[in-house]
C-alpha positions as CSV (number, residue, x, y, z in Angstrom):
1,X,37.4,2.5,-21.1
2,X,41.1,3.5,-19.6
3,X,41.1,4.2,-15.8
4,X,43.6,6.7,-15.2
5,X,43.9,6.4,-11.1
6,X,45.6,9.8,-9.2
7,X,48.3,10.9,-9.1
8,X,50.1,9.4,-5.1
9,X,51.4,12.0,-3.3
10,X,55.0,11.9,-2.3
11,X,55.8,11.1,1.3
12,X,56.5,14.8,3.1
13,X,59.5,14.4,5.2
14,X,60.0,15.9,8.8
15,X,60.6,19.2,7.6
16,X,58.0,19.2,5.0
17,X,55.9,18.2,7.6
18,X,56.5,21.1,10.2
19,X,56.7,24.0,7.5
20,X,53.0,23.0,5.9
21,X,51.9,22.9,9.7
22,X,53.8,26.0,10.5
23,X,50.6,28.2,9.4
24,X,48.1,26.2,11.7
25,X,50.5,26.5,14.9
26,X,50.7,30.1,14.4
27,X,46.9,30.5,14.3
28,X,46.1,28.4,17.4
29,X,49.1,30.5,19.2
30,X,47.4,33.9,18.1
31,X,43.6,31.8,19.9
32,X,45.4,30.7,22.9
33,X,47.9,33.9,22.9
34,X,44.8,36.1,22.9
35,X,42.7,34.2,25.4
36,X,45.3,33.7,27.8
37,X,46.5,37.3,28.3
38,X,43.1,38.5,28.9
39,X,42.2,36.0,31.8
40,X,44.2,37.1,34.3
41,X,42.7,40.8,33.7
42,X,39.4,39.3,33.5
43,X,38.2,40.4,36.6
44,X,39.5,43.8,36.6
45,X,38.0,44.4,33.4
46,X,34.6,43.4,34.4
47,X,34.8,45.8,37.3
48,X,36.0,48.6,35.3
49,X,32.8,47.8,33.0
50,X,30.6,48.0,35.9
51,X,29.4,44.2,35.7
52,X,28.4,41.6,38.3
53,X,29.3,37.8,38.8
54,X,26.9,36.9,36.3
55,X,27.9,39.5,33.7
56,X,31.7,37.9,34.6
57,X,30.2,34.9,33.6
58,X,28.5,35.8,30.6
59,X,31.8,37.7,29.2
60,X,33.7,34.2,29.5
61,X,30.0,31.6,28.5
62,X,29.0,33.9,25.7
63,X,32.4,33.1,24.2
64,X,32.6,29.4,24.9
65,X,29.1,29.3,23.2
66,X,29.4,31.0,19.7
67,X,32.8,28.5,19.9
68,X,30.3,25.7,20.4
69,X,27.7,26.4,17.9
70,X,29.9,27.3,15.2
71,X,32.3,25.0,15.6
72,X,30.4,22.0,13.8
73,X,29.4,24.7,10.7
74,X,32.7,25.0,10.3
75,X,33.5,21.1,10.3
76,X,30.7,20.6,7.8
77,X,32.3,23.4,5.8
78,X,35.8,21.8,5.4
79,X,34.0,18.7,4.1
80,X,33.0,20.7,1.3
81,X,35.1,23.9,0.3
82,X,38.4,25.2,0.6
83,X,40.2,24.6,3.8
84,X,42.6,27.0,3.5
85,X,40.1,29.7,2.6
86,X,38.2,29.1,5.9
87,X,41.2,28.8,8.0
88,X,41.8,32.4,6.7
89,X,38.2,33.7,6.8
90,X,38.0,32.5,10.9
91,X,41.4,34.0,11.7
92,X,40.3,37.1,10.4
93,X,37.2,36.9,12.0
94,X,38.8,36.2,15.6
95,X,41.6,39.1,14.9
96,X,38.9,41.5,14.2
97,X,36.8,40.6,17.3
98,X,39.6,40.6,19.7
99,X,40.7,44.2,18.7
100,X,36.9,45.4,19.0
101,X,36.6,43.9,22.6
102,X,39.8,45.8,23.3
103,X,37.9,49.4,22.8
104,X,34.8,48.2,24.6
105,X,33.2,51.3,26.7
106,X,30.6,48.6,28.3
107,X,29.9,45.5,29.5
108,X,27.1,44.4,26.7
109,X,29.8,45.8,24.3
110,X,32.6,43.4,25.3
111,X,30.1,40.6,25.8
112,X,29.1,41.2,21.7
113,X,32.5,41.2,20.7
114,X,33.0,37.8,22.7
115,X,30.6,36.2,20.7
116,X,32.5,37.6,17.2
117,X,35.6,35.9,18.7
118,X,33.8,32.6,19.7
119,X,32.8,32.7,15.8
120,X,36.6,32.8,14.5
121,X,37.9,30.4,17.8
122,X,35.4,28.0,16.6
123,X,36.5,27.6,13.3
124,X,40.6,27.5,14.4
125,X,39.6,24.7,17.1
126,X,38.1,23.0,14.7
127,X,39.9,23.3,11.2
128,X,43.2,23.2,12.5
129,X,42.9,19.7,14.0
130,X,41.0,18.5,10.2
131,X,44.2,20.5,8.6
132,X,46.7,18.5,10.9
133,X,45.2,14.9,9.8
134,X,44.6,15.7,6.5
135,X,48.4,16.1,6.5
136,X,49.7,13.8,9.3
137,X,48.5,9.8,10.2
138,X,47.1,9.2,13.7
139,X,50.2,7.2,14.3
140,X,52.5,10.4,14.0
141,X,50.2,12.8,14.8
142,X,51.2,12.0,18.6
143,X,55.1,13.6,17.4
144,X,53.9,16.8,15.8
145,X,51.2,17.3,18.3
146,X,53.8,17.1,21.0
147,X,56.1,20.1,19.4
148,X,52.7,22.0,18.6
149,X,52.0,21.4,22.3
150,X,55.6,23.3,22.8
151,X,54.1,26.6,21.4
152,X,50.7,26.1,22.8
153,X,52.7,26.1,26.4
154,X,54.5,29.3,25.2
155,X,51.0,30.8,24.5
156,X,49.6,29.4,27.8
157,X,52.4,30.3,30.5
158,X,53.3,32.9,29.6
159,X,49.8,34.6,28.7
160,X,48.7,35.3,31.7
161,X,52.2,36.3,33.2
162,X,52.3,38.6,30.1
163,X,48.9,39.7,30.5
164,X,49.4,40.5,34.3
165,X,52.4,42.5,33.6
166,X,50.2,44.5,30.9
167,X,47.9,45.3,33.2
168,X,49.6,46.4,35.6
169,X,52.1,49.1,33.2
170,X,49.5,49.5,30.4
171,X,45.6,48.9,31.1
172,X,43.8,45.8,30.6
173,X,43.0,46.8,27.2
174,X,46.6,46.7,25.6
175,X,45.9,43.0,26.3
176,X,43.5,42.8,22.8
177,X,46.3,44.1,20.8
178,X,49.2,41.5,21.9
179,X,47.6,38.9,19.2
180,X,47.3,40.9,16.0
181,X,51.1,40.7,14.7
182,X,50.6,37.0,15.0
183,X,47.6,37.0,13.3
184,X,48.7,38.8,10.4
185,X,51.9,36.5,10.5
186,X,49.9,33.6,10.6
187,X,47.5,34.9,7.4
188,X,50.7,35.1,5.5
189,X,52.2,31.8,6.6
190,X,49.2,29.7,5.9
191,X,48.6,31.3,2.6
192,X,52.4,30.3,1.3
193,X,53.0,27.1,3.1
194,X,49.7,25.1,3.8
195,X,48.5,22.9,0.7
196,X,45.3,21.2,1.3
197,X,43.1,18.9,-1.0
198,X,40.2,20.7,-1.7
199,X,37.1,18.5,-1.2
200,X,34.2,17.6,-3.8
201,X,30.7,18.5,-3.1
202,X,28.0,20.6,-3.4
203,X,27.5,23.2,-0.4
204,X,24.2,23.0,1.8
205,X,23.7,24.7,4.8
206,X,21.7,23.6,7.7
207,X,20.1,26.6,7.9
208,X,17.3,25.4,9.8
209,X,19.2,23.2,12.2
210,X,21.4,26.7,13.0
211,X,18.3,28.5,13.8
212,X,16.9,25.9,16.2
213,X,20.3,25.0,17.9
214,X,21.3,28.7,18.9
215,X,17.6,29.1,20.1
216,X,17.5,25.8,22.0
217,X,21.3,26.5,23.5
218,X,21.4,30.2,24.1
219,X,17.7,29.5,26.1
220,X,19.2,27.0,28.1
221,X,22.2,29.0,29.7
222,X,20.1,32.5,30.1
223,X,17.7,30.1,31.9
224,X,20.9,28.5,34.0
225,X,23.1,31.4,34.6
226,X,20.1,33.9,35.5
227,X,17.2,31.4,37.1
228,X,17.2,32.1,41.0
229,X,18.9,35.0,40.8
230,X,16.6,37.4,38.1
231,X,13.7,35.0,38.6
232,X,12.9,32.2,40.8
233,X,13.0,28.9,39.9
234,X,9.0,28.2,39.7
235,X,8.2,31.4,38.0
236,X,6.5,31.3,34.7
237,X,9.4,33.1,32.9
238,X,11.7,30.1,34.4
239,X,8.8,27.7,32.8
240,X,8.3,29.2,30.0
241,X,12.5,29.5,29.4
242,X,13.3,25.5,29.7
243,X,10.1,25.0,27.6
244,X,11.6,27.1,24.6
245,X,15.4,25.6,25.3
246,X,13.5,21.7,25.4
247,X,11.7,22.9,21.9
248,X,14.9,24.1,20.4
249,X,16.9,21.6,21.2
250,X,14.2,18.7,20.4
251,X,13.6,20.6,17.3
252,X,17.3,20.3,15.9
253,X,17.4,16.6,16.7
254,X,14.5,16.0,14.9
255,X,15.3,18.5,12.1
256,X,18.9,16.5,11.3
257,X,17.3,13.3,10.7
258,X,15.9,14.8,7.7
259,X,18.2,17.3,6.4
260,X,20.7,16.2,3.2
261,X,23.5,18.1,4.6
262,X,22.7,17.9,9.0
263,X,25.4,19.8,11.4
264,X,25.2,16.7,13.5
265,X,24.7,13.8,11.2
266,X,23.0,11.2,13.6
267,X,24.5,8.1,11.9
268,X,27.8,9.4,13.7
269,X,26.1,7.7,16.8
270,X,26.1,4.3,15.5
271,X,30.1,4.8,15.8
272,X,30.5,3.8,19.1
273,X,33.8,5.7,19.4
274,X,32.2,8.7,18.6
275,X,29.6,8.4,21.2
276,X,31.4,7.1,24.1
277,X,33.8,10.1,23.2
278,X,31.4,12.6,23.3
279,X,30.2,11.0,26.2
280,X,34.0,11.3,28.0
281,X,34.5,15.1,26.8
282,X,31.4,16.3,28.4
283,X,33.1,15.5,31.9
284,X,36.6,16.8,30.9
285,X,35.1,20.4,28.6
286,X,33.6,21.5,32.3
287,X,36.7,20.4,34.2
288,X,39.0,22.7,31.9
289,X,36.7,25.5,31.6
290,X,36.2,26.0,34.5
291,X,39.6,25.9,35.9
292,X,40.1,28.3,33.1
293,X,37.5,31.0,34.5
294,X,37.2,30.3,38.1
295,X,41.4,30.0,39.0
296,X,41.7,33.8,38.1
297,X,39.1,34.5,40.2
298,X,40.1,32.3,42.8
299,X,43.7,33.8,43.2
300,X,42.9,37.3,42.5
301,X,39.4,37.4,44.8
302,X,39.8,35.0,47.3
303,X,43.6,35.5,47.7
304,X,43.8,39.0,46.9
305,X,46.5,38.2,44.2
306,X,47.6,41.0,41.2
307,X,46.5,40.0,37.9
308,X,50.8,39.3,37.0
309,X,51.0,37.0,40.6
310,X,47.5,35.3,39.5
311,X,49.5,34.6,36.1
312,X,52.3,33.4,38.3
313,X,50.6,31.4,40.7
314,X,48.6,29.4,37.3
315,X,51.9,28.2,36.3
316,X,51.7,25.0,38.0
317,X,48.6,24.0,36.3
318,X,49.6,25.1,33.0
319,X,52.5,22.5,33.1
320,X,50.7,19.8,34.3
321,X,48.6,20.4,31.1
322,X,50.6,20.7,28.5
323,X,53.5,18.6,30.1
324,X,52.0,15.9,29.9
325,X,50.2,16.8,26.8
326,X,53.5,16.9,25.1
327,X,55.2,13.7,27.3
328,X,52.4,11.1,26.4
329,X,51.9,12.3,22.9
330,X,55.2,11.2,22.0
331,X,54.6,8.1,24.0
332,X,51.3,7.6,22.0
333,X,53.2,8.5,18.5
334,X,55.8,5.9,19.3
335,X,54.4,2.5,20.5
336,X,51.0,3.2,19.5
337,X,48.8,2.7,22.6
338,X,46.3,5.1,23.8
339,X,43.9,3.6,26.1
340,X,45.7,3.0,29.3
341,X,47.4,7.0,29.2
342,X,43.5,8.1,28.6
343,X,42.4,6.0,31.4
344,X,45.2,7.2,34.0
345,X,44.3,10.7,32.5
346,X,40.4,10.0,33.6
347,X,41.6,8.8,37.6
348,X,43.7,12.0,37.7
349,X,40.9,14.6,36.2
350,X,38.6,12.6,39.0
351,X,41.8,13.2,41.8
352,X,42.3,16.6,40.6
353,X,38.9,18.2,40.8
354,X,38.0,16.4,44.2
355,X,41.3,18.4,45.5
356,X,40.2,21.5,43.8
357,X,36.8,21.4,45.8
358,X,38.2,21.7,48.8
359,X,40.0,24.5,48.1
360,X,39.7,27.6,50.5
361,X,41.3,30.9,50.8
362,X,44.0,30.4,53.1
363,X,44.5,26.8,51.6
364,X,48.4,26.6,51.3
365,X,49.6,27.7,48.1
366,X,52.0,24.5,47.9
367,X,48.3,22.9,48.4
368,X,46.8,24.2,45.3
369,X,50.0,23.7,43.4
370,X,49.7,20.2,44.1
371,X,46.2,20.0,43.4
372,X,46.9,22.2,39.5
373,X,49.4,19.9,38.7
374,X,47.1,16.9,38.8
375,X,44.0,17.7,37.2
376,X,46.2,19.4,34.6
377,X,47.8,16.0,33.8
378,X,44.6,14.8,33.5
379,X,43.5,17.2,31.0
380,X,46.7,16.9,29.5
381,X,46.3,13.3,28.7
382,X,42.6,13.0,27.7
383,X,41.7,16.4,26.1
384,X,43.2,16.3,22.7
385,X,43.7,12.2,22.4
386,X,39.6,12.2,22.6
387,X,39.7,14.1,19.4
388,X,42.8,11.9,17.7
389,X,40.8,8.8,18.8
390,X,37.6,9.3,17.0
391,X,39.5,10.6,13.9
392,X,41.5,7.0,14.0
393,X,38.1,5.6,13.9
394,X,36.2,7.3,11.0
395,X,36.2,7.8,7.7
396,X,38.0,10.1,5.9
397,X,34.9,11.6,4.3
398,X,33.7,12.7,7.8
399,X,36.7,13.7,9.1
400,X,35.2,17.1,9.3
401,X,32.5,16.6,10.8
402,X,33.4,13.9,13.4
403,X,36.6,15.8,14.7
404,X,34.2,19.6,15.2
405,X,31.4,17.8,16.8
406,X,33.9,16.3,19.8
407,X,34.4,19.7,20.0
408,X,31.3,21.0,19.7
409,X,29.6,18.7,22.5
410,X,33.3,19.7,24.7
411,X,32.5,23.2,24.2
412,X,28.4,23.6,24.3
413,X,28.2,21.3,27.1
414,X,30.8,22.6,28.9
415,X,29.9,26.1,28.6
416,X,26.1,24.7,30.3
417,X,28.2,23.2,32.9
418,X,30.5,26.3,33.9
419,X,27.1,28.3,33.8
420,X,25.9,26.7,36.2
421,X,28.6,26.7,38.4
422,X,29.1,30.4,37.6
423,X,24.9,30.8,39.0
424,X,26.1,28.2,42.0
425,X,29.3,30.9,42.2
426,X,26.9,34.0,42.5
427,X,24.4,32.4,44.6
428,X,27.2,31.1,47.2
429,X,29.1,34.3,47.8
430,X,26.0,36.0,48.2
431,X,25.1,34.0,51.1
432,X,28.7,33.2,52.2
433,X,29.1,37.7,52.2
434,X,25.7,37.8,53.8
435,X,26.5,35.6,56.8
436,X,29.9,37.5,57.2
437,X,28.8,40.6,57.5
438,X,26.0,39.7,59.8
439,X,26.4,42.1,62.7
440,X,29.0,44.1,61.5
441,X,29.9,47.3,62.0
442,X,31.8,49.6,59.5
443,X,34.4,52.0,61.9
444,X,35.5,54.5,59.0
445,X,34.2,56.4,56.0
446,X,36.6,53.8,53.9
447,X,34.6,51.0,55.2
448,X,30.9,52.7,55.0
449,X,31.6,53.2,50.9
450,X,33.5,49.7,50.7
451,X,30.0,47.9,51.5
452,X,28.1,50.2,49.5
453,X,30.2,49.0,46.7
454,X,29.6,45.3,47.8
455,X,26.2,45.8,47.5
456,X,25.7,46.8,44.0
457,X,26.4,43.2,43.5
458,X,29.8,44.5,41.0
459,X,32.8,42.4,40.9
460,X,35.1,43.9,43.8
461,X,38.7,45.0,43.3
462,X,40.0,43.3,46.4
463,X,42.9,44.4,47.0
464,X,41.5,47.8,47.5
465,X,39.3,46.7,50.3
466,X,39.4,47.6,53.6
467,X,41.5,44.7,56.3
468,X,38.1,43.7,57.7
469,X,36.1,43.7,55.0
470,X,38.1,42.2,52.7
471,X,38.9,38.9,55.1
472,X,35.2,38.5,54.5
473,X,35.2,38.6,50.9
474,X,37.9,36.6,50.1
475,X,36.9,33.7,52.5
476,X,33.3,33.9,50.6
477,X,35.1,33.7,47.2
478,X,37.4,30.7,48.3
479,X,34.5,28.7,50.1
480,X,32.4,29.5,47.0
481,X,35.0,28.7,44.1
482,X,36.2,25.3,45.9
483,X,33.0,24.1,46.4
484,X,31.9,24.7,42.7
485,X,34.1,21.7,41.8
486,X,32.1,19.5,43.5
487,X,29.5,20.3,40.4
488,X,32.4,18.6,38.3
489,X,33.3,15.6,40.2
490,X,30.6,13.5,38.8
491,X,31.1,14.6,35.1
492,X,34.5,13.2,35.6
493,X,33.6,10.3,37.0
494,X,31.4,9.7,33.5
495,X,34.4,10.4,31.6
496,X,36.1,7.8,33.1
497,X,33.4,5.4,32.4
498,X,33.2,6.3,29.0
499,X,36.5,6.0,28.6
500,X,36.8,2.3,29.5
501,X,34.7,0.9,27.3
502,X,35.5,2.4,24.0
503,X,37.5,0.2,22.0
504,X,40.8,0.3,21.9
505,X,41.5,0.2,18.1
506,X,45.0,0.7,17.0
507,X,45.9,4.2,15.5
508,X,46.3,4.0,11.6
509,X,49.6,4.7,9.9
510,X,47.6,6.5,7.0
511,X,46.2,10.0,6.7
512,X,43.5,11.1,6.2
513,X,44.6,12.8,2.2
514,X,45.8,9.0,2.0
515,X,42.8,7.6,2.5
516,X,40.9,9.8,0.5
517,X,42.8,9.0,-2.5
518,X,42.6,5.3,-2.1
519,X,38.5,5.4,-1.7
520,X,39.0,7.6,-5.1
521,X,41.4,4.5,-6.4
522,X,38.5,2.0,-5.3
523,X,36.0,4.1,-6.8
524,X,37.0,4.5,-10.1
525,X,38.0,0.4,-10.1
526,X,34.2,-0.5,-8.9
527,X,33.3,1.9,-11.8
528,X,35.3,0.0,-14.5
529,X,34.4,-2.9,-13.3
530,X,30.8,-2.4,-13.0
531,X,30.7,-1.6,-16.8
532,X,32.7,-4.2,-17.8
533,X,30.5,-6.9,-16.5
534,X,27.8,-4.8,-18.2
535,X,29.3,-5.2,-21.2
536,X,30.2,-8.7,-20.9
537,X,26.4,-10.4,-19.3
538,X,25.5,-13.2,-22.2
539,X,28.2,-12.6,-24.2
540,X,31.3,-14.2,-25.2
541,X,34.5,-11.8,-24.7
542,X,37.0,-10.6,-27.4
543,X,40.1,-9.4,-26.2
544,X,42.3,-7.1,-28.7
545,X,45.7,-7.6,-29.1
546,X,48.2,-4.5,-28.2
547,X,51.5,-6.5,-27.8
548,X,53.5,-8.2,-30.6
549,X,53.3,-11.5,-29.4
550,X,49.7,-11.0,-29.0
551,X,49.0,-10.5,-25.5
552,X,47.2,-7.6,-24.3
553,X,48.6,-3.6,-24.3
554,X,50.4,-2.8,-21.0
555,X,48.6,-0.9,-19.2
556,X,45.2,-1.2,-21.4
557,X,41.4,-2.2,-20.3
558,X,40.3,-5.3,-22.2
559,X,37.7,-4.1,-24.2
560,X,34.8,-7.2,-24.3
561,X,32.6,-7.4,-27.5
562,X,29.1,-8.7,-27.3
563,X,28.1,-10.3,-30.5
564,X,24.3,-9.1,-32.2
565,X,21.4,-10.9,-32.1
566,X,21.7,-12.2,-35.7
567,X,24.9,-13.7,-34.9
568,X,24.1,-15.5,-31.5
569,X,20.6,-16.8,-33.5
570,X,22.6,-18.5,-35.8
């Protein structure tokens, strides 16, 4: 037989480089774009829609959970249909959601609409980052990711500064429209420039393993974010709530053991990488989600800031983040050494959300500045190295799978983390409002409806408080929001421990369409070879001429003859 291997790809250059990625940073612009101007609103928004600090929570954890779930669906997907096609489908999907939420008349309404954009987040989190090492090595990935960390800090500033300004001229729900000219710009751009192998398989779902994960996860956090506060803690519904989370949850472990085709393949345990990485982003997913919720809150409710000065006074954190993001990516891409910047990244998430705890509302702003800064460096340096880290260590097969289950682990288990903090939240300005008001006395008709207000248990608009009572209320959301961190400190202290003891493997100069076509090479050479030897077992080999001087054809398989029985009786 001839073995015709494929085709090799031509090296892209710099500029091929940044035009086939030009698609995918426009898509995670329009994601970040369109979460980012709606934060600083959030708590205006849920006000407006009549909610409490539990339906604030829910708006922000219902997100962060259909992200979660999907996210690893849509890893499994790119392993076997076409990329770009999903890439479009979850853009869509997000684009769609976001201007939905934007007309929402209620609270349950906006909360739906969440979910739909978790759905299409999920799958840019994830197939962007497959896209980007399908097309880049691990060793350069550190380069691109650093000017894609650029954009990503246009998105991120200057969201919420954009969204505060919004707000304040327009309404909070001109903020769901700011994202859909880049979304219809990115459509176009990934459908022109982005060329993706498309991967070989047949497609099966894990239906079953779907069914029992969003069972087993969505129990959990209604039991976390509601128990104590719509039921007590040792009532039957609590029991009978962790006892259908511990089933679901049990039941999907169990259930991708056997599947052909799992969400989470198990085996991806025995890569220690993997594990201890999953392991570290548990820690770091809570400490960046819930800066992400709770620093609105903090600066709008506990320092009685306007959604454009919250998005002002975020700044700080924001380029911590992606400062260094961008500064030790480059460093990464260039000599090649990852572990020490990830370590140094753990000790500063540790510094940075021990500072953040003690955070109260007449805490100096230069304070808080100081404390942003550091755990944003922190974040900056771990967060997206966790995911380059494991795709340096895995085959390219998996790559999919591997790179949206970091993610997925980040995402679930840091949306279980920020709900409980977000029930800690509730439960501690409810006390810390109940001991301030102990014995107090309302002097005018402003002050009588203010606590009437306060008492339907609805996010207040503080700046249109009265002096006294809203002293109160912004000391109870500062005590309450600082010492929610404390919930973090430990997670981040398993990060770190995580951290230092996955090896410290040096990142691969090949990507991952590379490697793909070289197990394909391999492949087809065990295959050949394989029936060669067939061919040749107990006989004697022949070879045929193709050259004039009698050597074999250039290029050509030596074809080996195995004589009959009559002859080798003779």
């Amino acid at each position: 037989m001839t073995v015709t291997p494929p085709e090799a790809e031509t090296k892209r250059s710099h500029r091929e480089v940044l035009t086939a990625i030009s698609g995918l940073v426009m898509g995670m612009f329009v994601a970040v774009i369109s979460g980012t101007v709606v934060s600083t609103s959030m708590p205006i928004i849920v006000g407006d829609l009549g909610g409490d600090q539990t339906a604030y929570t829910w708006v922000v954890t219902a997100n962060l959970l259909a992200t979660g779930v999907t996210t690893p669906i849509w890893g499994k997907l790119a392993d076997l249909v076409n990329r770009k096609i999903l890439l479009q489908v979850a853009l869509s999907l997000f684009a769609v959601g976001t201007v939905i939420a934007g007309l929402s008349q209620n609270i349950e309404w906006l909360i739906s609409m969440r979910v739909v954009q978790g759905i299409g987040a999920g799958g840019l989190m994830s197939l962007v980052m497959i896209a980007i090492a399908l097309i880049i090595s691990p060793r350069e990935r550190g380069k691109y990711m650093g000017f894609v960390g650029g954009i990503m800090a246009l998105a991120t500033i200057g969201g919420p500064l954009l969204g505060g300004v919004i707000t304040d001229w327009l309404g909070w729900r001109a903020n769901f429209f700011v994202g859909v000219p880049f979304a219809i710009a990115a459509l176009i751009l990934i459908q022109i420039t982005l060329h993706l192998p498309n991967p070989n398989g047949k497609v099966r779902i894990d239906y079953l393993g779907i069914v029992f994960l969003v069972v087993g996860i969505s129990t959990l956090l209604i039991w976390v974010s509601l128990g104590g506060n719509q039921f007590d803690w040792d009532s039957t519904t609590s029991y009978a709530l962790a006892a259908v989370a511990g089933a679901g949850i049990i039941a999907f472990v169990v259930t991708e053991f056997f599947v052909k085709e799992p969400i989470v393949p198990m085996s991806l345990f025995a890569n220690r990488t993997f594990t201890l990485s999953v392991v570290a982003s548990i820690g770091i997913g809570v400490a960046m989600f819930a800066t992400a919720i709770y620093l609105a809150q903090y600066f709008q409710l506990a320092r009685g800031a306007t959604p454009t000065e919250s998005g002002l006074l975020q700044i700080p954190m924001i380029v911590g983040q992606m400062g260094a993001s961008i500064v030790i990516g480059q460093v990464i891409s260039r000599f090649g050494k990852w572990k020490g910047w990830m370590i140094f990244g753990s000790v500063l998430a540790i510094a940075g959300v021990s500072l953040m705890s003690t955070m109260r509302h007449d805490t100096p702003y230069v304070f808080v500045a100081i404390y942003m800064v550091v755990l944003g460096a922190g974040l900056g340096m771990v967060m997206q190295n966790l995911t380059l880290i494991v795709q340096n260590d895995t085959p390219a097969k998996h790559l999919g799978v591997a790179s949206s289950n970091v993610n997925f682990f980040r995402t679930v288990m840091g949306t279980v983390g920020v709900t409980i903090m977000g029930s800690a939240l509730a439960s501690q300005v409810t006390e810390h409002i109940t001991n301030g008001f102990d014995g107090f006395v309302p002097k005018s008709p402003e002050e009588i409806e203010a606590l009437k207000g306060l008492s339907s248990g609805a996010v207040p608009t503080v700046s249109a408080l009265p002096e006294r009572i809203r002293v109160i209320v912004e000391s109870a959301y500062g005590h309450g929001i600082g010492d929610v961190f404390l919930l973090a400190i430990p997670l981040a202290v398993l990060s770190l421990v995580a951290i230092l003891f996955i090896k410290n493997k040096p990142l691969s100069t090949k990507n991952a369409a590379e490697e793909l076509r070289e197990q394909a090479e391999a492949s087809a050479i065990e295959v050949a070879e394989a029936e060669i030897g067939a061919s040749a077992t107990g006989s004697i080999a022949t070879v045929h001429a193709g050259g004039s001087d009698g050597s074999p054809a250039t290029g050509s398989v030596a074809v080996l003859e195995r004589p009959d029985d009559e002859e080798r009786t003779r």
